[in-house]
C-alpha positions in Angstrom: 30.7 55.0 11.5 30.8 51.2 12.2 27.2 51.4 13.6 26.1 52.8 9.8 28.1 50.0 8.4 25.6 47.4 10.6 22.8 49.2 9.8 23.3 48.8 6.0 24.3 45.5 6.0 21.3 45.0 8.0 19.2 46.6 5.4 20.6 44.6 2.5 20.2 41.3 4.2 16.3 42.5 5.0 15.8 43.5 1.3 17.4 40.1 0.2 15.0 38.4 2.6 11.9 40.2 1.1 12.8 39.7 -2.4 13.3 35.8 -1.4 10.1 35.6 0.1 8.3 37.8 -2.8 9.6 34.9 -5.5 8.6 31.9 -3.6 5.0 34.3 -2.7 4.7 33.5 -6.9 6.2 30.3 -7.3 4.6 28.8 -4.6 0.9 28.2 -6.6 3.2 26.9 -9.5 5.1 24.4 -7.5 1.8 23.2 -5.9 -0.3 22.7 -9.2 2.9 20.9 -10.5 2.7 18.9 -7.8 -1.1 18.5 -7.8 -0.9 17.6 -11.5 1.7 14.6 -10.8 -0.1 13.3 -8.4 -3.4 13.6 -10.7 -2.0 11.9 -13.8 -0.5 8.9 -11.5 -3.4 6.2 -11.7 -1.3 3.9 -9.2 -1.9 0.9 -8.8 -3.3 0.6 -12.6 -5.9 -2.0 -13.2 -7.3 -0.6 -16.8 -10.2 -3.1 -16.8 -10.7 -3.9 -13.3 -9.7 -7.1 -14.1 -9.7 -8.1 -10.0 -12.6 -6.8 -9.2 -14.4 -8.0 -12.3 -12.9 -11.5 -11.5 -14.6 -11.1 -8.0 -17.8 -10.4 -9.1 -18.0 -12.5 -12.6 -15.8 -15.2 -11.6 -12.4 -15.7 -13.5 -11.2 -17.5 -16.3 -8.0 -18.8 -16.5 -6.0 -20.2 -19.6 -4.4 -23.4 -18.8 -1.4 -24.7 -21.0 -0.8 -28.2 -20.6 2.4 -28.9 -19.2 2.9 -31.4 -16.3 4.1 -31.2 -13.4 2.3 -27.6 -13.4 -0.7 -28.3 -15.7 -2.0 -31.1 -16.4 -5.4 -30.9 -18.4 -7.6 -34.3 -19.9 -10.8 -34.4 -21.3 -12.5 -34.1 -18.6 -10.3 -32.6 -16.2 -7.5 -30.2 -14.9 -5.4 -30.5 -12.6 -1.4 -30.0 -11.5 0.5 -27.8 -9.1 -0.6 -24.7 -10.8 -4.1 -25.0 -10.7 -3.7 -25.9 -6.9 -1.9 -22.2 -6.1 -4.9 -20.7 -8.4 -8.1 -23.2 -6.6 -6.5 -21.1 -3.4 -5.9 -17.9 -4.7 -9.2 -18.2 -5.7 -11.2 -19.8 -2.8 -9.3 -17.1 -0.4 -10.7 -14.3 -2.6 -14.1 -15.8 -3.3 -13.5 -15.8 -6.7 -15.0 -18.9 -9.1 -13.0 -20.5 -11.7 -13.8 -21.2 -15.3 -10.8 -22.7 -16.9 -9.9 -22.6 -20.3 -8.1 -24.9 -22.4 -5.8 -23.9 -25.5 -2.5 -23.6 -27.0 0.3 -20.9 -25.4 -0.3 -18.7 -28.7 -4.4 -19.1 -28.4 -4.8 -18.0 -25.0 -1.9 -15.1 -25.4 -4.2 -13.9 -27.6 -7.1 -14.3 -25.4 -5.1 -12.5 -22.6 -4.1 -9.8 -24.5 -8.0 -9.3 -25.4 -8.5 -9.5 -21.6 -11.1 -12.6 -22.7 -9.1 -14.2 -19.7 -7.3 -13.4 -16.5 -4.5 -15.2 -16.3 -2.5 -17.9 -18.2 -0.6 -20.5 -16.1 1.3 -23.9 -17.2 4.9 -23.7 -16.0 6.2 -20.1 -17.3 9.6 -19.1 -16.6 11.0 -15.3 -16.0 12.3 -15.9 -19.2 9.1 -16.9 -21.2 9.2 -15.7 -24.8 5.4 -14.6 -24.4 7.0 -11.6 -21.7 6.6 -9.4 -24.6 3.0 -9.6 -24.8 2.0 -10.2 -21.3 2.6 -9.5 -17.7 4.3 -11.2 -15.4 4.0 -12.4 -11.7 6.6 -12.7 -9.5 8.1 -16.4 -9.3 5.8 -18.3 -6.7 8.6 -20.9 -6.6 11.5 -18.5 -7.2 11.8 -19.7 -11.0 8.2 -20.0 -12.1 5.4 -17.2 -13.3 1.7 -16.6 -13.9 1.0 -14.3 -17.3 -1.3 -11.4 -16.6 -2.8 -8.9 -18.8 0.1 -6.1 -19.1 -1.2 -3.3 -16.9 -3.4 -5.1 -14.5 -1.4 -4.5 -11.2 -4.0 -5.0 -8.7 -4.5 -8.4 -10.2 -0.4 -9.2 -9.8 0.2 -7.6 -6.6 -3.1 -9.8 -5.1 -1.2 -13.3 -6.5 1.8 -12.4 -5.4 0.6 -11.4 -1.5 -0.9 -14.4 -1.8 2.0 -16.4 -2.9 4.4 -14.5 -0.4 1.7 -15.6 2.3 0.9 -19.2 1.5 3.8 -20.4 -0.6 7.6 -18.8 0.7 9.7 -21.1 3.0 
């Protein structure tokens, strides 16, 4: 009698087994189209109008605020911290300037038309204009670049470059 007990136990476990395997048999072409389809709607790192590769091959225009020590723009000339990290960012990429001189609220407006690339001229983290544009990371721990919202490969290519060339 104990050896009929064993086998039915036996038996139950077995059915449980194959029932088990029968559900994930169905499930399985579900869980990996769910999975598929994440992975497929992701568009990771996002760059919506290949802004960096654009810049690359069309050269890049950046809106410059004037604001000594980081910007400092004249007539005829630009120049200031700022423009320094960006002449490098630039030169390392092989990527040619065109700078472009206007008011913060003008070239937000050219940013967020993606006329330009980036805006520089002593941003904080807490710029009022974070609303309506991108961020970098601080290159100096307090101050930012303004990017189109979206354009990560543009961001994470400053900020390797700033982690490279600028951090102590």
């Amino acid at each position: 009698m104990l050896t009929h007990q064993i086998k039915s136990t036996t038996c139950k476990e077995k059915s449980a087994v194959l029932w088990r395997n029968k559900i994930f048999e169905i499930l399985r072409p579900c869980l990996l189209l769910l999975i598929l389809s994440i992975f497929l709607s992701c568009d990771f790192p996002k760059d919506p109008s290949n802004t960096y590769n654009d810049a690359r091959a069309n050269g890049m225009k950046v809106g410059v605020v004037n604001n000594p020590p980081f910007t400092n723009t004249t007539k005829d000339t630009v120049s200031g911290r700022e423009m320094q990290i960006i002449a490098a960012f630039a030169k390392q990429n092989n990527i040619a300037i065109e700078y472009v001189v206007a008011s913060e609220t003008n070239l937000i407006n050219l940013l967020k038309n993606r006329k330009i690339q980036i805006v520089i001229g002593g941003f904080t983290k807490k710029t009022v204009w974070k609303k309506h544009a991108g961020l970098t990371a601080a290159y100096d721990g307090t101050h930012v670049f303004l990017v189109p919202k979206g354009e990560n490969r543009l961001v994470f290519k400053l900020e390797t470059y700033f982690n490279k060339n600028l951090k102590q």
